[in-house]
C-alpha positions in Angstrom: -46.2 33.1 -54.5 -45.3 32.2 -50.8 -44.9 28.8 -51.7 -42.5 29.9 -54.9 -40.6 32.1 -52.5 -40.0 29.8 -50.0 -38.3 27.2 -52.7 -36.3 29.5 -53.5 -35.1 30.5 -50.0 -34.8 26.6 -49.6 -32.6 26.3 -52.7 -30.4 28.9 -51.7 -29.3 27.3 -48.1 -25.9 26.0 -48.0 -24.6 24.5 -44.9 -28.2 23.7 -42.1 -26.9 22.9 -38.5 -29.3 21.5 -35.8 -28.8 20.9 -32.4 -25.1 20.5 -32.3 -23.5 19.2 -29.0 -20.0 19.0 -28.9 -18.2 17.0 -25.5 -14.6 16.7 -24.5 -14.6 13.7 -22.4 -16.6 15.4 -19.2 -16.4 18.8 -20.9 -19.7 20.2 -22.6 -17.9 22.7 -25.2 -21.3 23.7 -26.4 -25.2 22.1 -26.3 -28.1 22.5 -29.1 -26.4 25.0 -31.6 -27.8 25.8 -34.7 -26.9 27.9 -38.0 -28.1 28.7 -41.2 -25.6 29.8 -44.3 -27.6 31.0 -47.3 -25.7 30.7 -50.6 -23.1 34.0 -51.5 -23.2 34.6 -47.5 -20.2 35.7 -44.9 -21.0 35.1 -42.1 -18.7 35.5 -39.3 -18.0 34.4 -35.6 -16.0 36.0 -33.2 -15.9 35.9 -29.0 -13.1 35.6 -26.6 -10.6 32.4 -26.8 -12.1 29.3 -25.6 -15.7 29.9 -26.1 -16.2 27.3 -28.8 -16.0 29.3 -32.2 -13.5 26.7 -33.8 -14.7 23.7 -32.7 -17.8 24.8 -33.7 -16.9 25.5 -37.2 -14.8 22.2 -37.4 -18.0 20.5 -36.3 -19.7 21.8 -39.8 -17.7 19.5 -41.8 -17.0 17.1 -39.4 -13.4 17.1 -38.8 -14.7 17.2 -34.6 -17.5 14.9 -35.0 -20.7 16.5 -32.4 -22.1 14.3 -29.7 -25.9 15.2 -31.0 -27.2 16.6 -33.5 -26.9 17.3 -37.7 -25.1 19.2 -40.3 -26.7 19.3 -43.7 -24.3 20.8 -46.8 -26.2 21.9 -49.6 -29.6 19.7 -48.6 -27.4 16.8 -47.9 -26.9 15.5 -44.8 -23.0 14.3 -43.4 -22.9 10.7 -42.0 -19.9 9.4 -41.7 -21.1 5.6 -41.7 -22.0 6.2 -45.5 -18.2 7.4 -46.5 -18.9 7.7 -50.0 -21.4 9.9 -49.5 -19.9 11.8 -47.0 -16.2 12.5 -48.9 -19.0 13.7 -51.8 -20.4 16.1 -49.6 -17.5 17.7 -47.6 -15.3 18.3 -51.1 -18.0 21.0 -51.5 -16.2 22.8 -48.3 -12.9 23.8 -48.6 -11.4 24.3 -45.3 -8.3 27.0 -44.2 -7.0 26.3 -41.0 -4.6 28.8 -38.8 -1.6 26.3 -39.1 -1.3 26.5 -42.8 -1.1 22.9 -43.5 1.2 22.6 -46.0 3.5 20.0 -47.7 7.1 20.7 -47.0 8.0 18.6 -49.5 6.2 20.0 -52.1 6.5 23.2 -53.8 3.7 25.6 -53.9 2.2 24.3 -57.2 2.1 20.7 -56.2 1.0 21.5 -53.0 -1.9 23.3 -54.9 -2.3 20.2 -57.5 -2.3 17.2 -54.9 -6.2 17.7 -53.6 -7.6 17.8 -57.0 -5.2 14.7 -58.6 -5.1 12.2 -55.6 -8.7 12.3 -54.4 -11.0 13.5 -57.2 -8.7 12.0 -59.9 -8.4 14.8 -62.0 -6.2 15.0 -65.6 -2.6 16.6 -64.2 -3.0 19.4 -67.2 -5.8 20.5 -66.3 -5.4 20.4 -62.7 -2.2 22.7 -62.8 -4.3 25.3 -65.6 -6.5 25.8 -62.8 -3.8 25.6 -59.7 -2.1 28.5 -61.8 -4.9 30.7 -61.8 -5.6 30.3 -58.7 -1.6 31.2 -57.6 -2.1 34.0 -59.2 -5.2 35.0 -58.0 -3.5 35.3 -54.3 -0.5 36.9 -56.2 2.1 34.5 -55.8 2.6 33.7 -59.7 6.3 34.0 -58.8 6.6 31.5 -56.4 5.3 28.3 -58.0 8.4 26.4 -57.7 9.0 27.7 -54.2 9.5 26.0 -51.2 6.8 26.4 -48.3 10.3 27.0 -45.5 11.1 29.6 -48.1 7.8 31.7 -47.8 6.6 34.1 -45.5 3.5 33.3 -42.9 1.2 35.8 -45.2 2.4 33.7 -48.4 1.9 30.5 -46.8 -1.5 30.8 -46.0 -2.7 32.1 -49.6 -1.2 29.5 -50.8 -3.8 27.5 -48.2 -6.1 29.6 -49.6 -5.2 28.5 -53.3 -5.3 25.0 -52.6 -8.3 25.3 -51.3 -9.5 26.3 -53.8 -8.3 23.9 -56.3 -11.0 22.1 -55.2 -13.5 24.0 -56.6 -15.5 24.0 -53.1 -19.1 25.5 -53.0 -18.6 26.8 -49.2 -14.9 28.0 -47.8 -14.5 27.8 -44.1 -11.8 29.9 -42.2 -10.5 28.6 -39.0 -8.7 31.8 -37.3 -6.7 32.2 -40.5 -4.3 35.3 -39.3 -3.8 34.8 -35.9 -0.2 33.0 -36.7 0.6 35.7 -38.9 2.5 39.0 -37.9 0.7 41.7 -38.0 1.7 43.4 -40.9 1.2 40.4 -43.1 -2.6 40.3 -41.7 -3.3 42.4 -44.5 -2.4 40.4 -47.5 -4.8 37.4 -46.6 -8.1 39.6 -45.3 -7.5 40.8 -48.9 -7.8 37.6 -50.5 -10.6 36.9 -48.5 -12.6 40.1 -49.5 -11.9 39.4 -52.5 -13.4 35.9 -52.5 -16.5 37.7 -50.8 -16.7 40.1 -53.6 -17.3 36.9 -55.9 -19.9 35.5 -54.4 -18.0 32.6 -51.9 -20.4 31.3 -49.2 -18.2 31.8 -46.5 -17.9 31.0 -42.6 -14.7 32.5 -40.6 -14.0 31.9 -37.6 -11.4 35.6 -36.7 -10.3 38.0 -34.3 -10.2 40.4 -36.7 -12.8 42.9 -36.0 -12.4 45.1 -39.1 -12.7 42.1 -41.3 -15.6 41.2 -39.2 -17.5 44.6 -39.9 -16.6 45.3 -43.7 -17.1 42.0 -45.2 -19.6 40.0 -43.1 -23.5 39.6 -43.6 -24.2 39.0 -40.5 -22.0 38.2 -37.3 -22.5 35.7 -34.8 -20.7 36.6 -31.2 -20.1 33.3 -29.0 -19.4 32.6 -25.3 -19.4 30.0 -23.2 -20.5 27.5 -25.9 -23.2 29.3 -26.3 -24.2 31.9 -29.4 -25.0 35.0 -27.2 -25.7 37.3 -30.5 -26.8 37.5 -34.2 -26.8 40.2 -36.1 -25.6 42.2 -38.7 -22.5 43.7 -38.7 -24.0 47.2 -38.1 -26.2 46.2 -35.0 -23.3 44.0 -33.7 -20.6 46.9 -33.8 -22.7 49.8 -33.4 -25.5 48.6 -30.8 -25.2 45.5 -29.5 -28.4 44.1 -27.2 -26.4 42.0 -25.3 -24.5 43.0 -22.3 -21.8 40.2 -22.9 -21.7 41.3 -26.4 -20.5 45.1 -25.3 -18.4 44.2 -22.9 -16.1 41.9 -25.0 -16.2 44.8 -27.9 -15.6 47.4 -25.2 -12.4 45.6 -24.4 -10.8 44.1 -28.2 -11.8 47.7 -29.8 
């Protein structure tokens, strides 16, 4: 029975960091971190600017490559010297970063499409069947032919979201994916989000948004200093926190 259930636990872990050390030239951003995503999990990070959150989160799939240390994606483990391998693994993360990212010369369906078709060498039909789901899934059916200069911040980054998504990822990371937006277009991608947590996404975000934070997360993980200070639900985190570091950044954002 122990041995059955701890398969199972095994099976269901999706993204296995260990010892990650992450250097700026002279600057230690952080030293030995480790994480554990279980499949259908949110788990979210959140401290003040500059204690290593995104960097952190970029390190899981490698876009900042750490000094020491490994990330392992669904039991396999990134090496960029075998790049075959490694382009395998990391299309099982789709990534939203706070800068959008998109084409300007593309309209929102092609920038949707162009993931799917140009590196996994997917059928065009079948690519946009999905990429129009998916549009309308973040409610933007009505903007297909648009123009990323013609949409609004909040559109813009669904559409992110969307193409994304196209890629039929496993795990979706979120890099701080409202803090360019205005705030009353906040709203309209958290939703998105929640919804995608509803589904079932594994999911690691990386926000300032402290609601988001306490209704949708599993568990929340509060960093400082390159360092993770706390981990704990969302309850404990927001409601007691055992760390004085913890309360005193909550004391101030909430």
């Amino acid at each position: 029975m122990l041995m059955a259930e701890a398969s199972e636990m095994a099976s269901t872990l999706m993204i296995e960091a260990k010892g990650l050390t992450k250097k700026f030239g002279k600057l230690t951003v952080f030293e030995n971190l480790n994480i554990n995503v279980n499949k259908g999990e949110v788990l979210v990070i959140i401290g003040p600017s500059g204690s290593g959150k995104s960097t952190f989160l970029r390190c899981l799939n490698h876009l900042e490559v750490p000094e020491e240390g490994e990330v392992t994606i669904e039991g396999q483990t990134l090496d960029l010297k075998n790049k075959k391998e490694y382009r395998e693994i990391i299309e099982k993360t789709g990534m939203v970063f706070q800068g959008f990212n998109l084409f300007p010369h593309m309209t929102v369906i092609q920038n949707v499409m162009a993931a799917p078709i140009t590196v996994k060498k997917e059928n065009s039909a079948v690519v946009r069947e999905r990429a129009e789901k998916l549009i309308a899934k973040v409610g933007l059916s009505d903007k297909l032919d648009v123009y990323p200069s013609k949409l609004s911040g909040g559109q813009k980054q669904r559409v992110a979201i969307a193409r994304a998504l196209c890629m039929e990822p496993d795990i979706m990371l979120f890099d701080e994916p409202t803090s360019a937006l205005d705030p009353e277009l906040v709203g309209e991608v958290l939703g998105v989000m929640k919804g995608l947590a509803e589904e079932g996404m594994t999911m690691v975000v990386v926000t300032h948004e402290m609601g988001f934070a306490r209704e949708v997360a599993d568990r929340v993980i509060f960093m400082d200093g390159g360092k993770i200070v706390e981990e704990a639900t969302p309850e404990e985190i927001f409601t007691n926190p055992r760390e004085d570091r913890t309360r005193a950044f909550l004391d101030k954002i909430l």
